[in-house]
C-alpha positions in Angstrom: 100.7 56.8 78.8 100.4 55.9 75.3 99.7 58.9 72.7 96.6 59.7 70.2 97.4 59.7 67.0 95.1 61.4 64.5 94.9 62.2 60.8 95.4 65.5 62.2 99.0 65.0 63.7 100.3 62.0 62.6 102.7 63.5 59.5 104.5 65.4 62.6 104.3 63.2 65.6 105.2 59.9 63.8 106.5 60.5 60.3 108.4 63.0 61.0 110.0 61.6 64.6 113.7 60.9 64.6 112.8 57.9 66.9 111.1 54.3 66.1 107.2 54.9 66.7 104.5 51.9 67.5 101.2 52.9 66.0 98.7 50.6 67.4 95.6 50.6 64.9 92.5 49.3 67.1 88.4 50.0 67.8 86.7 50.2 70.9 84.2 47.2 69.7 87.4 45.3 68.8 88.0 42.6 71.4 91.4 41.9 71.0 92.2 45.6 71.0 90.9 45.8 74.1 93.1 43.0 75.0 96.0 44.3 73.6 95.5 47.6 75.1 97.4 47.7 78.7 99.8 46.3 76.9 100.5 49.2 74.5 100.4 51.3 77.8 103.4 48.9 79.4 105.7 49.2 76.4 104.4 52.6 76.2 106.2 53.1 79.8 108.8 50.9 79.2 110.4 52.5 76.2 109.5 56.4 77.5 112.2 59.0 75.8 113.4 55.9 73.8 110.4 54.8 71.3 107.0 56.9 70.6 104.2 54.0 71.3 100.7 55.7 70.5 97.2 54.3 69.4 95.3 55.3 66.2 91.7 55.1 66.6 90.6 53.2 63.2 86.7 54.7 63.7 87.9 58.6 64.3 91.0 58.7 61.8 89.9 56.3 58.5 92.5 58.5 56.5 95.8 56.9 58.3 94.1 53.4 58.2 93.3 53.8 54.5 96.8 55.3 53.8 98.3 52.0 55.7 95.8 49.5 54.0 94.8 48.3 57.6 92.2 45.7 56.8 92.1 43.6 60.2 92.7 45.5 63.6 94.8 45.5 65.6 97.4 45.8 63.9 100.7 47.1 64.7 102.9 49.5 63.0 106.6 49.8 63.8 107.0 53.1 61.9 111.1 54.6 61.6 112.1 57.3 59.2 108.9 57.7 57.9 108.4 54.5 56.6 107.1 50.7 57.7 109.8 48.8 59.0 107.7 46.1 60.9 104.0 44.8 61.5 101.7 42.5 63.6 98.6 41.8 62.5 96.5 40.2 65.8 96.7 40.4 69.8 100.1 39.0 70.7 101.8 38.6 74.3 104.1 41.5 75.5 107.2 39.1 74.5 107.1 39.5 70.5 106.3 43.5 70.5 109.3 44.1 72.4 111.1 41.6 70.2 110.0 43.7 67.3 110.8 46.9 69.2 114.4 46.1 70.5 115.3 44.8 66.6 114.2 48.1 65.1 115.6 50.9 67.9 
């Protein structure tokens, strides 16, 4: 299952991870969140004890989404070392996330 991330533990359970984290930025009224959301929960499978794949609620944490400039949800962090190494900005099939995922582990 995919994890929460919140304002409140995001320095430790993403920034501070050794491993490559997906932060999916998304809203409940957001349509293509929805859409994209089973598929964060495949990859989240897919990739357990490899890759950290977690969902920020934009509504409940606005610091993280501030800190990130997310303008348009969802959008898609690919987070190693602390810092930004990839994004995606839309709902996308499976195919280009793990693309993204399998360039950056």
């Amino acid at each position: 299952m995919a994890l929460e991330f919140t304002d409140a533990n995001f320095k430790t359970t993403v920034l501070d991870s050794e491993k490559l984290t997906v932060v999916d930025f998304w809203a409940e009224w957001c349509g293509p969140c929805r859409a994209i959301g089973p598929v964060i929960e495949e990859l989240s499978k897919d990739y357990e004890g490899k890759v950290n794949v977690g969902k920020v609620n934009v509504d409940q944490n606005p610091q993280i989404s501030f800190n990130y400039g997310i303008t348009s949800i969802p959008a898609i962090l690919f987070i190693k070392g602390g810092q930004v190494v990839d994004k995606q900005v839309g709902a996308v099939p499976k195919s280009v996330l793990d693309k993204k995922i399998q360039a950056n582990l």
